[in-house]
C-alpha positions in Angstrom: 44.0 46.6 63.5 43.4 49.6 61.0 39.8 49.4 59.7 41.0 51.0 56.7 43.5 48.3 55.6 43.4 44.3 56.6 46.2 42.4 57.9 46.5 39.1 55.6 48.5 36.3 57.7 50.3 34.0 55.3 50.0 30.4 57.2 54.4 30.1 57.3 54.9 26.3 58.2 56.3 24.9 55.0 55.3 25.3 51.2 55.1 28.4 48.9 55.0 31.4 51.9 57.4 33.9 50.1 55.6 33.9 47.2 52.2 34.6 48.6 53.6 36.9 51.0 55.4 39.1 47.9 52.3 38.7 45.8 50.1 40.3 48.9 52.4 43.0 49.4 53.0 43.6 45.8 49.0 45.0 45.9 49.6 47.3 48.7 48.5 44.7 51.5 49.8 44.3 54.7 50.9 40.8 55.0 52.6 38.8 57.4 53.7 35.0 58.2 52.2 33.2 61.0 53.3 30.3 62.8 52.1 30.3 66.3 48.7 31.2 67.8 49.3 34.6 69.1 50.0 35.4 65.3 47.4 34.0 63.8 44.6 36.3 66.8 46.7 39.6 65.0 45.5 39.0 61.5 42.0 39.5 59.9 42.2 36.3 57.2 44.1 33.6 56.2 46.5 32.4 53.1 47.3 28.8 53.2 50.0 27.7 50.6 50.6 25.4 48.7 53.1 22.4 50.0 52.6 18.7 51.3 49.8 18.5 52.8 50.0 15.9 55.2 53.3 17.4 56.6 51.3 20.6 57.1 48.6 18.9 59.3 51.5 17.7 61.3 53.1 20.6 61.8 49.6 22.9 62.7 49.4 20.3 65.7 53.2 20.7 66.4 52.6 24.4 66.4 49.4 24.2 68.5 47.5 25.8 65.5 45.3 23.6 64.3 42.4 24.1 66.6 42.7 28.0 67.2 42.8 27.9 63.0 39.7 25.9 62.7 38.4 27.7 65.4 38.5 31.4 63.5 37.2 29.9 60.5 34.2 28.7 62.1 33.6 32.5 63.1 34.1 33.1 59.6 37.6 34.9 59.1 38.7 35.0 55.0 40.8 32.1 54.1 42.2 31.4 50.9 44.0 28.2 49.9 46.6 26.9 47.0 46.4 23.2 46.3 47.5 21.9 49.6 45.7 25.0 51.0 42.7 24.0 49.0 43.2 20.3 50.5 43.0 21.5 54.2 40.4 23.9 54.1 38.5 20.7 52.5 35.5 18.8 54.5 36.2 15.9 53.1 39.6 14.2 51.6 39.7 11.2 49.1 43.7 9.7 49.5 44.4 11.7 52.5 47.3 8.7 53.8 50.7 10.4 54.1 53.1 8.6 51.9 55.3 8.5 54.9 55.0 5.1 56.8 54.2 6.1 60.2 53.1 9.9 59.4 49.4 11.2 60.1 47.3 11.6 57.1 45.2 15.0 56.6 43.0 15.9 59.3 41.1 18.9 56.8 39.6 21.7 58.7 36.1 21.8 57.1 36.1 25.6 56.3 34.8 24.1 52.5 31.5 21.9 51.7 33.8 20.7 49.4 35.1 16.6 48.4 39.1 16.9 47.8 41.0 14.6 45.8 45.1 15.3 46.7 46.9 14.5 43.3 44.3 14.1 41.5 46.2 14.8 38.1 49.8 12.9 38.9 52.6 13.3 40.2 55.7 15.7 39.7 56.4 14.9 37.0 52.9 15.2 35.7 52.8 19.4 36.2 51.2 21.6 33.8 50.0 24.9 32.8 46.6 26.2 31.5 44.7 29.1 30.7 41.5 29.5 32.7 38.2 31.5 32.2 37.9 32.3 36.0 34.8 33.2 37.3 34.4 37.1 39.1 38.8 38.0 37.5 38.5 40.0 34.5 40.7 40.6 31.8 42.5 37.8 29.7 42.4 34.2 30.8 44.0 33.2 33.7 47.6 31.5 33.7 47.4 28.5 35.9 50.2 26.4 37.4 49.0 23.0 38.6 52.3 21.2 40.5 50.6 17.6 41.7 47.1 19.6 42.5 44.0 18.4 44.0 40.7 19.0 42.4 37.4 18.9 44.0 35.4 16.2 42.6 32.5 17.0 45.3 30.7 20.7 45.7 27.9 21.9 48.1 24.7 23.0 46.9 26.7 26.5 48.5 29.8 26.9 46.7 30.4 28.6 44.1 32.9 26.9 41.4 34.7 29.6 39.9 36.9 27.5 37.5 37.1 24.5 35.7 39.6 22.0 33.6 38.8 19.1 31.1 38.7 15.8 33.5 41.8 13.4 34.2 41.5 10.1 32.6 41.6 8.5 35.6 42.0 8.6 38.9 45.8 7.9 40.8 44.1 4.5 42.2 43.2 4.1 38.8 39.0 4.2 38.8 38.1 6.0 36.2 36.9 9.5 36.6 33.1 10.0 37.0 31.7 11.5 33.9 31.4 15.6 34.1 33.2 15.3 37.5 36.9 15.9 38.4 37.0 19.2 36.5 37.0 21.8 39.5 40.0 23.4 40.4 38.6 27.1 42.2 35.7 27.2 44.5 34.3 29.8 47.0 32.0 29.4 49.5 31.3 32.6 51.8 34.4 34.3 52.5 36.9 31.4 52.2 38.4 30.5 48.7 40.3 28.0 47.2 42.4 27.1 44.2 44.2 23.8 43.2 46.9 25.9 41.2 49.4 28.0 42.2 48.9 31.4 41.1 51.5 33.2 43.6 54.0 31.8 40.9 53.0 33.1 38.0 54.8 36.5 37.7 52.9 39.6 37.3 49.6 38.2 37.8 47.9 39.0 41.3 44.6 38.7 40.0 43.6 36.1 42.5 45.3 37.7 45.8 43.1 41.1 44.4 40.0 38.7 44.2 40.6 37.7 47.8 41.2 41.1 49.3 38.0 41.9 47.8 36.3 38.8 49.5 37.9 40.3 52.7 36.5 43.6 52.4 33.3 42.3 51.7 33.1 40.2 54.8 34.9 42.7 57.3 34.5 46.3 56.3 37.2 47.0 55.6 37.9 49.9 52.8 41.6 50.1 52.3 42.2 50.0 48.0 45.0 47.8 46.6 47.3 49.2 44.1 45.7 49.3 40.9 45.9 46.4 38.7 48.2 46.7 35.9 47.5 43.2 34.3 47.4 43.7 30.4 46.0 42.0 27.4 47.5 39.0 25.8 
């Protein structure tokens, strides 16, 4: 691997991979899908999309990645997560049944001291957008898509929340949200980060991607610049 310039796998089993890997390569990274184990040894951190995420625990056993994965987290290789990424880099997950009769539910990989709620603000139909003050990003607020996200109702005395949203009313099971809770939707902790919108898909915005290359050359060395950020005032 060049020491000048990390190689950032984009996990490629279902879910939003072109978009992350365009947003990656957009600042001047080199980025790459991976799918089996001998891809994932080649790369020096992680992006786990967004998607389903009880299909994705599925297919990371399918694909005999699941324990190599959890494995190089534990040695503490970068990993950044959009909502279902978020979900499975979770230690714990509230609703984690597939809605699939007969399908696993999320096995999360505990790379986060974190307590996950999957759909925590509705279904499909439910999506929004918001503008977020986002810890450590600068420049004007941050254009968040949430498509049925998570949110972490539950954070570690070490992680760091980086950005927040008024609570849901409730919950999907319908108890009502706990007062001051429900509102986190971007932690770090360490090198690993985590987001329960999507910002791949908001266009000309790579402000989280940058954030994350950062983390990465922070935690490994690395020195290699990303093109410069041309994100303007709104």
């Amino acid at each position: 691997m060049n020491p000048a310039q990390p190689v950032v796998g984009v996990l490629a089993l279902q879910g939003g991979v072109a978009e992350h890997l365009a947003a990656l390569r957009r600042i001047g990274v080199t980025a790459c899908p991976v799918r089996r184990p001998e891809e994932l040894v080649r790369v020096d951190a992680l992006v786990l999309p967004g998607g389903e995420s009880t299909t994705m625990t599925r297919l990371l056993d399918t694909f005999e990645l699941f324990e190599p994965l959890r494995a190089r987290l534990r040695e503490g290789m970068p990993a950044y997560g959009s909502c279902a990424g978020m979900v499975l880099l979770a230690d714990s997950v509230l609703d984690d049944r597939s809605e699939v009769r007969g399908s696993p539910g999320v096995r999360s990989l505990g790379a986060l001291d974190v307590v996950v709620r999957r759909n925590a603000f509705g279904r499909q139909v439910d999506s929004f957008e918001a503008d977020l003050d986002f810890a450590g990003i600068e420049g004007p607020a941050l254009r968040a898509v949430f498509i049925r996200a998570p949110l972490v109702e539950k954070a570690g005395a070490d992680v760091t929340v980086l950005a927040d949203v008024p609570s849901p009313t409730g919950t999907p099971d319908g108890r009502p949200a706990e007062t001051g809770a429900g509102t986190i939707v971007a932690v770090r902790q360490g090198p690993v980060l985590a987001t329960a919108f999507h910002p791949e898909l908001v266009n000309g915005d790579d402000r989280v991607h940058r954030l994350f290359v950062r983390m990465i050359n922070e935690n490994s060395g690395h020195t290699g610049p990303v093109r410069p950020d041309t994100t303007e005032e709104k």
